[in-house]
TORKOL-4160 file (C-alpha; in steps of 0.2 Angstrom, whole numbers, padded with zeros to 4 digits, m for minus):
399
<pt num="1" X="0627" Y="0437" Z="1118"/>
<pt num="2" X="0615" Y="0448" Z="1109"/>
<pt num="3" X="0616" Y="0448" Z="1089"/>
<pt num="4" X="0621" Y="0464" Z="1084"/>
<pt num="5" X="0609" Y="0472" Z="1069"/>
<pt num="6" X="0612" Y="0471" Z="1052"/>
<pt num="7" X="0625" Y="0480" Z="1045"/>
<pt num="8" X="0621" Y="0488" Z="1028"/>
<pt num="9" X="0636" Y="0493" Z="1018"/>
<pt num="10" X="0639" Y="0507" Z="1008"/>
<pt num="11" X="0630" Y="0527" Z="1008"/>
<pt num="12" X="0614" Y="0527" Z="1015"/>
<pt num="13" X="0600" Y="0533" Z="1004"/>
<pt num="14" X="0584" Y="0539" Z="1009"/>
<pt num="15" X="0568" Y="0530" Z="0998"/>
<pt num="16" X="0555" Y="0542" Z="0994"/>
<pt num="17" X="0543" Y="0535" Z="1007"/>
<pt num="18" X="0556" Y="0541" Z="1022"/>
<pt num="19" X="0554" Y="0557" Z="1014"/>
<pt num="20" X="0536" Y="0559" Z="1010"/>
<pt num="21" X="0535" Y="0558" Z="1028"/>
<pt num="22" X="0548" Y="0571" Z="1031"/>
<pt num="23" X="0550" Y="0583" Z="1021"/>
<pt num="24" X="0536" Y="0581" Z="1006"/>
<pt num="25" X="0525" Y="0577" Z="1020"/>
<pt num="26" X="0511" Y="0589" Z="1013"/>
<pt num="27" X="0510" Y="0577" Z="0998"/>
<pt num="28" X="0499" Y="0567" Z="1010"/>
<pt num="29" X="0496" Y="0577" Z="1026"/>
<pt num="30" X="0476" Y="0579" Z="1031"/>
<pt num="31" X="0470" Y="0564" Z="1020"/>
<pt num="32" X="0465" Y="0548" Z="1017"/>
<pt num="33" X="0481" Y="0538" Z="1008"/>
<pt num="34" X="0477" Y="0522" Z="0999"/>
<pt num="35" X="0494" Y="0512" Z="0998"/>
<pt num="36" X="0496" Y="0501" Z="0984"/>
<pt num="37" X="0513" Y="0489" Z="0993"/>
<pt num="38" X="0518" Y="0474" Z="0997"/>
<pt num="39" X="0533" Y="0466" Z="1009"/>
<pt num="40" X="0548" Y="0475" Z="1000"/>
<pt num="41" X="0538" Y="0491" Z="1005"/>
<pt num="42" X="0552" Y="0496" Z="1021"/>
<pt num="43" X="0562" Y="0510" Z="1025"/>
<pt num="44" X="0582" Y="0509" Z="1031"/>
<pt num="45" X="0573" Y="0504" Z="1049"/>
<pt num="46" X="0565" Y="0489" Z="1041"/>
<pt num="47" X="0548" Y="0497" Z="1046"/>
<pt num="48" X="0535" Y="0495" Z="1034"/>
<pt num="49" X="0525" Y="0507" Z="1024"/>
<pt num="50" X="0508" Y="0505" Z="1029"/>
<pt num="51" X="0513" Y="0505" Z="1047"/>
<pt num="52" X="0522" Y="0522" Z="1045"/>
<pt num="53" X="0507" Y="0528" Z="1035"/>
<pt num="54" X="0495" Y="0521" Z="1047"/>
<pt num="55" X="0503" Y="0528" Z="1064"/>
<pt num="56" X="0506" Y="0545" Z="1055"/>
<pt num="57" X="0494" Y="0556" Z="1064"/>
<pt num="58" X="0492" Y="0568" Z="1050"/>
<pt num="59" X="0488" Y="0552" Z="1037"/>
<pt num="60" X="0472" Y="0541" Z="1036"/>
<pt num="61" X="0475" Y="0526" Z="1028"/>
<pt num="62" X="0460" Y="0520" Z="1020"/>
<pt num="63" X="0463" Y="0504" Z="1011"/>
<pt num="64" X="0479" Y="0493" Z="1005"/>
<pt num="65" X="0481" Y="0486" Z="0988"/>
<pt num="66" X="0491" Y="0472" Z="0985"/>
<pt num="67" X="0501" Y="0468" Z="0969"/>
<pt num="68" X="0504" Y="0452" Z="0960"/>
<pt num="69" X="0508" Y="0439" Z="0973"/>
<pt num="70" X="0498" Y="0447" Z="0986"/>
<pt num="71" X="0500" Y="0462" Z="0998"/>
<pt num="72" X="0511" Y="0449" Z="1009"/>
<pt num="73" X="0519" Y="0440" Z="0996"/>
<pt num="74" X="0511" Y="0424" Z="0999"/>
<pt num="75" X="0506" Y="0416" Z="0986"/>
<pt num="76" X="0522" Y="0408" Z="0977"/>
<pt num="77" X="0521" Y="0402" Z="0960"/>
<pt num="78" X="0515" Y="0413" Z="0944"/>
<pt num="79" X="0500" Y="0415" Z="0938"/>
<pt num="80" X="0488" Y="0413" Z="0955"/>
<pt num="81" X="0478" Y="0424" Z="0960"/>
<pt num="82" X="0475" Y="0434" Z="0977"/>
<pt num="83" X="0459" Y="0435" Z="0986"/>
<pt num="84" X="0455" Y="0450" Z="0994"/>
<pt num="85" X="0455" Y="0452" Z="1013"/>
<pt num="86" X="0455" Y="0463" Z="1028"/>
<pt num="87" X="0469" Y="0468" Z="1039"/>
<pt num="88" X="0462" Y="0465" Z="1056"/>
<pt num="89" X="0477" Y="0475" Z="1065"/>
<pt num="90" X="0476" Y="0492" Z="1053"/>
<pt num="91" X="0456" Y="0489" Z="1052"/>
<pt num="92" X="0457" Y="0494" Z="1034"/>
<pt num="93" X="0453" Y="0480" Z="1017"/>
<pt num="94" X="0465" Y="0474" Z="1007"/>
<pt num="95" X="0460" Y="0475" Z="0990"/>
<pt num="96" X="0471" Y="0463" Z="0976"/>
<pt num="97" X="0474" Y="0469" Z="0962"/>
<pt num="98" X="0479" Y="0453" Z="0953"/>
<pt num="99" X="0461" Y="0448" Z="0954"/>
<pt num="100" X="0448" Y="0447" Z="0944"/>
<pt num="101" X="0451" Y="0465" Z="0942"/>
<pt num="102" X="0470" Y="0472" Z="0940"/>
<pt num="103" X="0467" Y="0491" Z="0941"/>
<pt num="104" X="0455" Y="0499" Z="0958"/>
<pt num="105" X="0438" Y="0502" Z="0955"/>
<pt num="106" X="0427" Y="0515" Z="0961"/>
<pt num="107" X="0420" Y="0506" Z="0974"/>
<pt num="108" X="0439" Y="0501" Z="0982"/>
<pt num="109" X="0442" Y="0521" Z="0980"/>
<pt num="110" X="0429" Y="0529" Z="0988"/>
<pt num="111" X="0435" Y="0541" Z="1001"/>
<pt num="112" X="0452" Y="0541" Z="0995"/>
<pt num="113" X="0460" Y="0557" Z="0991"/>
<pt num="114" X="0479" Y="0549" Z="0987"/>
<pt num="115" X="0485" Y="0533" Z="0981"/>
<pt num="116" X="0504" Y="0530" Z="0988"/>
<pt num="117" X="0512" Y="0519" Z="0978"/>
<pt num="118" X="0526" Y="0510" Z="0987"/>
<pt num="119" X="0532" Y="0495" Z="0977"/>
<pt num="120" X="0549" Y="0490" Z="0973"/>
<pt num="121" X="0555" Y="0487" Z="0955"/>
<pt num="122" X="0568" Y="0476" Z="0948"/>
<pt num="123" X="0570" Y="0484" Z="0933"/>
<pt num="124" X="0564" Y="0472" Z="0920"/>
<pt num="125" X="0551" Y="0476" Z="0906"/>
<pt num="126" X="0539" Y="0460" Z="0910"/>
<pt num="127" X="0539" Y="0464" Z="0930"/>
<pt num="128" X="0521" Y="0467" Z="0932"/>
<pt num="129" X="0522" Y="0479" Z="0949"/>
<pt num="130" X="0525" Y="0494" Z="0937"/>
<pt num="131" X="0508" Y="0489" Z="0927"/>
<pt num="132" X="0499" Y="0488" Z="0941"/>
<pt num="133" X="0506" Y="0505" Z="0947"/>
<pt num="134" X="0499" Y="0509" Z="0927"/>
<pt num="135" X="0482" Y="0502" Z="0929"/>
<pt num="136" X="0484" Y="0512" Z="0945"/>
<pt num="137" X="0486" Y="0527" Z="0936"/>
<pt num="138" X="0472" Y="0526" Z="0925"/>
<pt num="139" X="0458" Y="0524" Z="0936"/>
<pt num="140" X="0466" Y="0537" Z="0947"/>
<pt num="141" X="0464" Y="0550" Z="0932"/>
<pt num="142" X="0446" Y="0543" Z="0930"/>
<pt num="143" X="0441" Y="0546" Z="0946"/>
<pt num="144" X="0450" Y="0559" Z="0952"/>
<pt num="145" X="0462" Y="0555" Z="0963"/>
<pt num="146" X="0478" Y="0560" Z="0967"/>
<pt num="147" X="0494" Y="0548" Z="0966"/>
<pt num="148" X="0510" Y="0548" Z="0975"/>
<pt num="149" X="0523" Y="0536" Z="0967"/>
<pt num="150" X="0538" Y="0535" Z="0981"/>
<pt num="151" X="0555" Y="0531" Z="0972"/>
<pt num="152" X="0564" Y="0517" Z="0976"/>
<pt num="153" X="0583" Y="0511" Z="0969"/>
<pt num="154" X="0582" Y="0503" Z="0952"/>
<pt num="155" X="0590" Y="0486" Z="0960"/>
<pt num="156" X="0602" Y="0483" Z="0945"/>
<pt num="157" X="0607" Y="0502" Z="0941"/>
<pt num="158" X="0601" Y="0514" Z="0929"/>
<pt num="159" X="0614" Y="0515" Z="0918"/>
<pt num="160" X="0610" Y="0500" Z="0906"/>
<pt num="161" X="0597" Y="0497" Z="0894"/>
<pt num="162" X="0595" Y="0483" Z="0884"/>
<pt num="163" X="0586" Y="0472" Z="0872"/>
<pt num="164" X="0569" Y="0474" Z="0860"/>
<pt num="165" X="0559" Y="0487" Z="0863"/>
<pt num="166" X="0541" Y="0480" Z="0864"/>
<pt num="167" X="0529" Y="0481" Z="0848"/>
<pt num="168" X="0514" Y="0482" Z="0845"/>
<pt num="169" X="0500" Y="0469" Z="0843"/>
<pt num="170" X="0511" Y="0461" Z="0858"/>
<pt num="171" X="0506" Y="0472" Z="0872"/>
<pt num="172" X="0499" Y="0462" Z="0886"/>
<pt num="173" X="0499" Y="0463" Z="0907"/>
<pt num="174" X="0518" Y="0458" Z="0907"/>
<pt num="175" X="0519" Y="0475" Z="0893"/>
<pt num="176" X="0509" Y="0489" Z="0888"/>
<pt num="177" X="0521" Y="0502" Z="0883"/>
<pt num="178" X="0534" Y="0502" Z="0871"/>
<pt num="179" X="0550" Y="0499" Z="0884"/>
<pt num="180" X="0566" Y="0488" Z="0884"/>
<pt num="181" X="0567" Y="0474" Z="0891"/>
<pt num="182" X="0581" Y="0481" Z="0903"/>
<pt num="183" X="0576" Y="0496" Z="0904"/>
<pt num="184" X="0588" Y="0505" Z="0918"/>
<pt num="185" X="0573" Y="0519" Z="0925"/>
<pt num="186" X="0566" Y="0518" Z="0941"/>
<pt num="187" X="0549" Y="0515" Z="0946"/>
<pt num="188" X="0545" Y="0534" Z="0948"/>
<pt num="189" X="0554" Y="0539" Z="0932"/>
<pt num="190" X="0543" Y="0525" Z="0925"/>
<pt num="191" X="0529" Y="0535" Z="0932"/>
<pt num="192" X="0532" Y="0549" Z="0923"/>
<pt num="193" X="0537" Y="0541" Z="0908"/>
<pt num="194" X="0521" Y="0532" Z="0908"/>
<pt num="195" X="0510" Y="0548" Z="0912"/>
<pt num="196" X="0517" Y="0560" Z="0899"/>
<pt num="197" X="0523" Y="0549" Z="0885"/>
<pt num="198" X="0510" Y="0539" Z="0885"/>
<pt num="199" X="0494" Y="0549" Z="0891"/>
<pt num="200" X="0488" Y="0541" Z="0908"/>
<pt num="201" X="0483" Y="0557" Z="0913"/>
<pt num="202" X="0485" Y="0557" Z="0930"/>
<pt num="203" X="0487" Y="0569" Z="0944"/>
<pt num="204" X="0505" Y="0563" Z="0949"/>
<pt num="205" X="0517" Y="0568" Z="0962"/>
<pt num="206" X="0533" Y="0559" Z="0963"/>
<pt num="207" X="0545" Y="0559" Z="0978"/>
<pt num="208" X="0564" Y="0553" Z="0972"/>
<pt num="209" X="0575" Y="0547" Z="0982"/>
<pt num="210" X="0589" Y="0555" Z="0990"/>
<pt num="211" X="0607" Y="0548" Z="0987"/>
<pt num="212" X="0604" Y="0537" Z="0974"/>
<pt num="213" X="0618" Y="0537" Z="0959"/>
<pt num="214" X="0615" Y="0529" Z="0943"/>
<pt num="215" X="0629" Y="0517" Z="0944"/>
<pt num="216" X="0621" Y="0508" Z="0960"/>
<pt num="217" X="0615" Y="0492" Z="0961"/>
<pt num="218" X="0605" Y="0489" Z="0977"/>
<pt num="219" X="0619" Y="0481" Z="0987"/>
<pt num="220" X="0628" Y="0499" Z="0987"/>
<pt num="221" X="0613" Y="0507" Z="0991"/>
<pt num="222" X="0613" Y="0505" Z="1009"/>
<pt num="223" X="0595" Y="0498" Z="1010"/>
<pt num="224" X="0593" Y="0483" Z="1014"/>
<pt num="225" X="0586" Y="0471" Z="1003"/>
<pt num="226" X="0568" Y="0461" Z="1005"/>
<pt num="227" X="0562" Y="0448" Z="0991"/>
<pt num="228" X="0553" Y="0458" Z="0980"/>
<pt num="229" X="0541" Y="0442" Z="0975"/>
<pt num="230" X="0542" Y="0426" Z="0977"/>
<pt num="231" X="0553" Y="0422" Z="0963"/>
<pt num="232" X="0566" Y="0436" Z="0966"/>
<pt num="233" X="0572" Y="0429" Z="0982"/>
<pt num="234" X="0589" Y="0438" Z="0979"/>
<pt num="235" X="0601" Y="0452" Z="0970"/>
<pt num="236" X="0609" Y="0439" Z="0962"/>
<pt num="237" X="0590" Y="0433" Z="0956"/>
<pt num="238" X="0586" Y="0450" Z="0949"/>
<pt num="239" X="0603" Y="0453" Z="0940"/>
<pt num="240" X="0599" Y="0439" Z="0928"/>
<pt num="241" X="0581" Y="0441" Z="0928"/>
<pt num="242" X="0580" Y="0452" Z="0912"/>
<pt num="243" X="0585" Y="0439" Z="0901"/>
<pt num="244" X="0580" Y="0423" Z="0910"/>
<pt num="245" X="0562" Y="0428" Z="0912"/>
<pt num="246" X="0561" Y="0424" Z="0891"/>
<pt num="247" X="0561" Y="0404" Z="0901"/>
<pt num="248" X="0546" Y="0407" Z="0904"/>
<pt num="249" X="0539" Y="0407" Z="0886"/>
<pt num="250" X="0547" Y="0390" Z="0885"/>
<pt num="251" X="0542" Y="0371" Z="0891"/>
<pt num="252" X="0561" Y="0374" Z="0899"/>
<pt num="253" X="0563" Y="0377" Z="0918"/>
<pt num="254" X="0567" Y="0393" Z="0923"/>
<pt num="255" X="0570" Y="0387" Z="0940"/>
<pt num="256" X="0554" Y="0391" Z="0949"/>
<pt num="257" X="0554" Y="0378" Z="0965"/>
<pt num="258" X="0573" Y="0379" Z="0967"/>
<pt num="259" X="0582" Y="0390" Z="0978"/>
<pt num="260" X="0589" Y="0397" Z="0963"/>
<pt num="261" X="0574" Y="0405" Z="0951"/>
<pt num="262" X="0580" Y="0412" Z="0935"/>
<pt num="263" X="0598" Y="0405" Z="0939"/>
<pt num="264" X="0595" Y="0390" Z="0936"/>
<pt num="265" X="0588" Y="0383" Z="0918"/>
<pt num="266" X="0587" Y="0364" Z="0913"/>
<pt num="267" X="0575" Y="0351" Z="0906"/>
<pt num="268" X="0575" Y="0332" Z="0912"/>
<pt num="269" X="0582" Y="0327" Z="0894"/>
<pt num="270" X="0597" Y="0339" Z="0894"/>
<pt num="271" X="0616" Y="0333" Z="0897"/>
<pt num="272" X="0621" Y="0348" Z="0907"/>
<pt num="273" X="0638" Y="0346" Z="0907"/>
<pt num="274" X="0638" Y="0347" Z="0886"/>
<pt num="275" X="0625" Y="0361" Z="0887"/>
<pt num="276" X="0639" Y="0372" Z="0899"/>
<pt num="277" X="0653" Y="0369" Z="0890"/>
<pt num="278" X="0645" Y="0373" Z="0872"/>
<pt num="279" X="0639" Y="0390" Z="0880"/>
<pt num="280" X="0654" Y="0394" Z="0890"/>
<pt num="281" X="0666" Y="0392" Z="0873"/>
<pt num="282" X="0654" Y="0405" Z="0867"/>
<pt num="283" X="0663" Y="0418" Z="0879"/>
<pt num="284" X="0649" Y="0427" Z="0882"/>
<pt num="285" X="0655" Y="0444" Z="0893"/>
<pt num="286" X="0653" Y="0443" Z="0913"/>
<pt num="287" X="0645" Y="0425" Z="0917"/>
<pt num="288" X="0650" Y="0407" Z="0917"/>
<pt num="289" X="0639" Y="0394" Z="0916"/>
<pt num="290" X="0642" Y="0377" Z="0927"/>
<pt num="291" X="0633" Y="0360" Z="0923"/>
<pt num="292" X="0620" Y="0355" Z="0936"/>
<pt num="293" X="0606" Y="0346" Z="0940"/>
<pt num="294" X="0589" Y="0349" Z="0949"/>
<pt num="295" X="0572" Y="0345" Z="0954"/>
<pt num="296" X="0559" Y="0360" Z="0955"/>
<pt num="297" X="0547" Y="0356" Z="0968"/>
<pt num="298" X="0533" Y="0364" Z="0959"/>
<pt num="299" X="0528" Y="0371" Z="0942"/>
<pt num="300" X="0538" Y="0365" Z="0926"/>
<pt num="301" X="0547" Y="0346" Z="0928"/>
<pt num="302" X="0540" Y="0348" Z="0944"/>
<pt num="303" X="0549" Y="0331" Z="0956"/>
<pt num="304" X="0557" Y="0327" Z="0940"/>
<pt num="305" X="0578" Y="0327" Z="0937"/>
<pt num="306" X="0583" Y="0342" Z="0925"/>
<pt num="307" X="0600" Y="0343" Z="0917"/>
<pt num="308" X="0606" Y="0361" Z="0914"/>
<pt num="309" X="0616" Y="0375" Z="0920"/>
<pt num="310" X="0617" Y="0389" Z="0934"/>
<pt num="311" X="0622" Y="0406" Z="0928"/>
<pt num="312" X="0637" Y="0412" Z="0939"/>
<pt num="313" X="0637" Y="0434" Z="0935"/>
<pt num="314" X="0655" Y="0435" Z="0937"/>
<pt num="315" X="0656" Y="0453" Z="0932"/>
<pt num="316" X="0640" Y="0461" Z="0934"/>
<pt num="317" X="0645" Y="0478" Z="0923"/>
<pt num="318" X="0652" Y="0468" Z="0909"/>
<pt num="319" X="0634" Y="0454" Z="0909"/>
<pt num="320" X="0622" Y="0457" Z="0897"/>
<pt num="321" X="0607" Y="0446" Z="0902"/>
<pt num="322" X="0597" Y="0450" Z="0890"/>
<pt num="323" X="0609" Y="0444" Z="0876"/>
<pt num="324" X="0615" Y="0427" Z="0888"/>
<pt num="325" X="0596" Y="0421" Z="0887"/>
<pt num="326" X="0594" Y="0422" Z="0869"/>
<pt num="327" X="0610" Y="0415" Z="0868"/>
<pt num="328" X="0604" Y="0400" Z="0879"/>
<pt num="329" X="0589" Y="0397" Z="0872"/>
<pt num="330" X="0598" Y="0395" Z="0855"/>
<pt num="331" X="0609" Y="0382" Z="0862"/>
<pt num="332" X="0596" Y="0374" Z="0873"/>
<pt num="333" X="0587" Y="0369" Z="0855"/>
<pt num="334" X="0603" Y="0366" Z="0846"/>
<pt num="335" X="0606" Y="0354" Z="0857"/>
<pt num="336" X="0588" Y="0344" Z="0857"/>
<pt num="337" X="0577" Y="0352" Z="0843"/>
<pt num="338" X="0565" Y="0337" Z="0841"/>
<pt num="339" X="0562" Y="0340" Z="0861"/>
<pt num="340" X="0562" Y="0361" Z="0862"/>
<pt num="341" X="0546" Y="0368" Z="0863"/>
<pt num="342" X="0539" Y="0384" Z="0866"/>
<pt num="343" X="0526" Y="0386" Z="0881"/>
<pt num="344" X="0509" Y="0388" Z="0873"/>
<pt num="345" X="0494" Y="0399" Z="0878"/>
<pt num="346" X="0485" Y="0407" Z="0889"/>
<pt num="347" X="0498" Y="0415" Z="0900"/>
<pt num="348" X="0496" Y="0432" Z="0910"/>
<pt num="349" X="0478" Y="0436" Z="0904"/>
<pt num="350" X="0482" Y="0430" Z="0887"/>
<pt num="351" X="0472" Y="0418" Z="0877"/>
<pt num="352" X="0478" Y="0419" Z="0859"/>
<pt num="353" X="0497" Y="0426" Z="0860"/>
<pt num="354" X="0511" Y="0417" Z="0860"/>
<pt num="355" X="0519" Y="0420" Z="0879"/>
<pt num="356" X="0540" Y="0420" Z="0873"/>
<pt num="357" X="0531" Y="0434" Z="0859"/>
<pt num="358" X="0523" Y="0444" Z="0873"/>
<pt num="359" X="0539" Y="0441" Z="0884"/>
<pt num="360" X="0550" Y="0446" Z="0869"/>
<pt num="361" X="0540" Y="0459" Z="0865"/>
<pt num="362" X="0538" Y="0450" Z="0844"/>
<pt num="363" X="0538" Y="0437" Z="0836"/>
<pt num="364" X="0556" Y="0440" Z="0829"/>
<pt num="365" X="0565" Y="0428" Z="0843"/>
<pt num="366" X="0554" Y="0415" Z="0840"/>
<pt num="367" X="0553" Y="0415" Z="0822"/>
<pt num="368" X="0575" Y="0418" Z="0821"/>
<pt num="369" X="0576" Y="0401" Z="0833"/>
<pt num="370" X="0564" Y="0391" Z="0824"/>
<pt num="371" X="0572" Y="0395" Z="0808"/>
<pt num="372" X="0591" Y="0390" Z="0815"/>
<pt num="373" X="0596" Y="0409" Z="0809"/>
<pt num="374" X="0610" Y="0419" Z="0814"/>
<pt num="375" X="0607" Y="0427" Z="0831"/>
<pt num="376" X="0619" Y="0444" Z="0824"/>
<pt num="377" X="0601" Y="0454" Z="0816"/>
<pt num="378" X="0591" Y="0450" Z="0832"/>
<pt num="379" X="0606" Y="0461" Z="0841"/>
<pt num="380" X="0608" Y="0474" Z="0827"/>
<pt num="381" X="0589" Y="0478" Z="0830"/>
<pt num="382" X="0593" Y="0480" Z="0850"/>
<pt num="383" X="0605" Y="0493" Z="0846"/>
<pt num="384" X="0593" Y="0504" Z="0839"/>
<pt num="385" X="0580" Y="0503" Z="0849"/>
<pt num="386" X="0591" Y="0504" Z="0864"/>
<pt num="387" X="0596" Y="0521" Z="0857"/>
<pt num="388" X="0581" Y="0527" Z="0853"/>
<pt num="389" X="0573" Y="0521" Z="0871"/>
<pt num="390" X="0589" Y="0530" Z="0878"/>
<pt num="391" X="0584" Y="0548" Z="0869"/>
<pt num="392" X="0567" Y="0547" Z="0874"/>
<pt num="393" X="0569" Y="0545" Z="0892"/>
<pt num="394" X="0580" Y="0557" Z="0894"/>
<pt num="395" X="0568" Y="0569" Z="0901"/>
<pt num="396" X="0561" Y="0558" Z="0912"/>
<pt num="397" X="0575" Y="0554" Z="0921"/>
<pt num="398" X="0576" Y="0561" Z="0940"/>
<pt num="399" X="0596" Y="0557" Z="0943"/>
């Protein structure tokens, strides 16, 4: 019997790289593209990007640049670098741009008239694909090259925005502009936002999506889904990720080497069972957290036995991830102090900064759980800045 092909529920929308070869074609037609894209780069067909660009017969593409994790999403655990390469089969390099440099450089431009960016989002402030496609930005307007951001579906809708908006001097790789942690846009609104509000300057095109409702998340979207890194192996994963990335400014396990990143939180010294049940009397909206116990194979406690919990989204519109970590992290110390620990330098390019104030976006979380104060002011400020984030994109905003 022959398997049948997937079957993709929902209405099927088009991402803006379907239509920049259809009907925005003359974006790109008669040049040399760079394409900055990694595996999550597909259209409905599950053909990728650089194949459509390359076999276009109108298109050139000149060169491939690879995001964090590399252009094939290779390497796994955070903070490793990709080498640069050559594809054999397109005869074209592969330039990283999570190297020693993390924006293109003249060289890695020349003879190209477009850069295509292609990269999937997942909607989270600290996700460094949208810096990239920043730094991208830059040396575009600097050397006078065009760019060509195609849209994709902001994975967990783009209705919701939540948490601190990012301050200054806490900018960093993992933040430069001051943004929410959920932030609800997608990555061409993000473009724009990024080009106009905050003065990169570039010569931007943008081609949105066709179909695509704020309310979606990515499994109503009718596209199917590829791990957008390592790390994000799932919608599940990505749903949580918001909040649960704060894990990584901890000495905490934020489940890389699981199955379950970001889903799974422990430490070889916590009593899971007590740890869930403490936080599920908190009766925190749309999640329940069950007591487990694992063993990452790499990174933190790496072939060591942690007790914690695994996040169960129980109703994805009602969860509020953000809050959920801050409310996890608090327990996590209540319930060892003397064994809670922030994660210490460098991290991400940084040296001196803490990494939970650059994840954070301030000091304020760390200094509100050190202190054992009331989490209530930590929200109160979200409220504002989540309104003011909300005015200013308005204009942005293609849906």
């Amino acid at each position: 019997m022959t398997p049948s092909a997937p079957s993709l529920a929902g209405p099927a929308i088009i991402p803006g790289i379907a239509r920049l070869l259809g009907p925005d074609r003359s974006l790109v037609a008669g040049t040399t593209v760079g394409l900055v894209c990694n595996p999550a780069s597909i259209d409905a067909a599950f053909r990728h990007s650089a194949d459509l660009l390359f076999e276009d017969p109108e298109i050139r593409l000149g060169a491939i640049f690879g995001p964090q994790h590399g252009f094939r999403s290779d390497l796994q655990d955070n903070m490793i670098e990709s080498p640069h390469a050559e594809d054999a089969r397109r005869r074209v390099p592969i330039y990283s741009l999570y190297s020693e440099t993390r924006e293109p450089t003249a060289g890695m431009l020349q003879g190209i008239d477009a850069l295509v960016i292609d990269l999937q989002d997942v909607g989270t402030r600290v996700y460094t694909y949208i810096y990239t496609m920043a730094n991208c930005m830059r040396a575009a307007a600097r050397h006078g090259v065009k760019v060509v951001v195609c849209d994709r579906p902001n994975p967990i809708g783009g209705d919701e925005v939540e948490g601190p908006t990012l301050r200054e001097p806490w900018t960093s790789f993992v933040g430069q502009f001051p943004i929410p942690l959920r932030h609800g846009m997608t990555i061409a609104e993000l473009a724009r936002l990024f080009n106009e509000a905050f003065g990169l300057g570039a010569a931007l095109e943008v081609v949105p999506l066709e179909g695509w409702r704020r309310s979606m998340y990515h499994d109503e979207t009718g596209l199917p889904w590829v791990i957008t890194s390592p790390n994000i192996p799932t919608l599940d994963t990505a749903i949580v990720y918001p909040g649960a990335v704060l894990f990584e400014g901890t000495t905490l396990s934020e489940g890389r080497g699981t199955t379950r990143p970001f889903e799974l939180i422990g430490a070889p010294w916590i009593d899971g069972d007590r740890l869930a049940a403490a936080l599920n009397r908190r009766g925190l909206p749309g999640v329940h957290f069950r007591p487990v116990f694992f063993e990452p194979t790499f990174q933190k406690h790496a072939r060591q036995t942690c007790g914690g919990c695994q996040l169960h989204v129980t109703d994805r519109r009602a969860f509020e991830p953000v809050r959920t970590a801050v409310e996890l992290i608090a327990e996590f110390r209540r319930q060892d102090p003397s064994r809670f620990a922030w994660r210490e330098p460098p991290y991400e390019y940084e040296h001196d900064k803490q990494p939970i104030d650059i994840l954070y976006g301030s000091d304020r979380l760390r200094a509100t759980i050190d202190s054992g104060l009331d989490l209530a002011p930590l929200f109160a400020v979200w409220e504002s800045d989540e309104e003011a984030f909300r005015a200013r994109r308005r204009e942005y905003l293609l849906y």
